[in-house]
C-alpha positions in Angstrom: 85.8 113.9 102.8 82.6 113.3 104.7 84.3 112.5 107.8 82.2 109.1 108.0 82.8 106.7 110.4 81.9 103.4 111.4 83.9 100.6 113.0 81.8 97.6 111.7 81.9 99.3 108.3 85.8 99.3 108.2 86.0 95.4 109.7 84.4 94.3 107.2 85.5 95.9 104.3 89.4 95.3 105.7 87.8 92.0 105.8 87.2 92.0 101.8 90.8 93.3 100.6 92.0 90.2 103.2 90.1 87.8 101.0 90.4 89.4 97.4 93.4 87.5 96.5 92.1 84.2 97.7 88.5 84.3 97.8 86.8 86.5 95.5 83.4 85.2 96.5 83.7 85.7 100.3 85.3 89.2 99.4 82.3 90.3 97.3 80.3 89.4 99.6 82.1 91.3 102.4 81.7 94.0 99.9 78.3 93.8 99.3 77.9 93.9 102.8 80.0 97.1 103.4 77.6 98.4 100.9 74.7 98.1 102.6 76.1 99.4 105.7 76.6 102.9 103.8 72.7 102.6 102.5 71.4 102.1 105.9 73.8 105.0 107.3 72.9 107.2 104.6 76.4 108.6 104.2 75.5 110.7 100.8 72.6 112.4 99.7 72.0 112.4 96.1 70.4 115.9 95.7 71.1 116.8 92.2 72.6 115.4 89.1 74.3 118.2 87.4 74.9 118.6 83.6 78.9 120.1 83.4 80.2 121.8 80.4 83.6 122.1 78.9 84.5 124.8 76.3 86.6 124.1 73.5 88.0 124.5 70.4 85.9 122.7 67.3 89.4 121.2 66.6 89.8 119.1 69.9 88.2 115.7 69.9 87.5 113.3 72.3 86.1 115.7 74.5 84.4 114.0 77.6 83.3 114.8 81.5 84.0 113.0 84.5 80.7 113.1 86.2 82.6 112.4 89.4 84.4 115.1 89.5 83.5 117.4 86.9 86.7 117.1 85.5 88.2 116.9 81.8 89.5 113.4 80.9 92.8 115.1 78.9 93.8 111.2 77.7 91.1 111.1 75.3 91.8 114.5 73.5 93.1 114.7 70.1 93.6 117.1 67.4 
């Protein structure tokens, strides 16, 4: 959604998924080194950290927030 882009980025992360089924060390590595390639880019901003609220009945349990998304999790919800 950011429209990021970076060519080394990709190569290596295409690199990981390559080695995931073989060599999970050499993947996580790969990984480890895509991630560094977004800290150094900085891709995101971390601005805020936003508290989300759902309303609800008292008689619905389970109740809990995806903090990625603000979204419901409806597979934990019980009567």
């Amino acid at each position: 959604m950011s429209n990021y882009a970076n060519p080394m980025y990709d190569k290596v992360v295409n690199e990981g998924v390559a080695l995931e089924a073989t060599d999970k060390a050499a993947a996580t590595a790969k990984y480890a080194i895509a991630q560094q390639i977004l800290i150094d880019d900085a891709v995101a901003i971390f601005v805020a950290d936003l508290n989300g609220r759902a309303i609800h009945r008292k008689s619905i349990k389970g109740v809990k927030l995806n903090p990625a998304y603000d979204a419901v999790m409806f597979y934990t919800l019980t009567r």
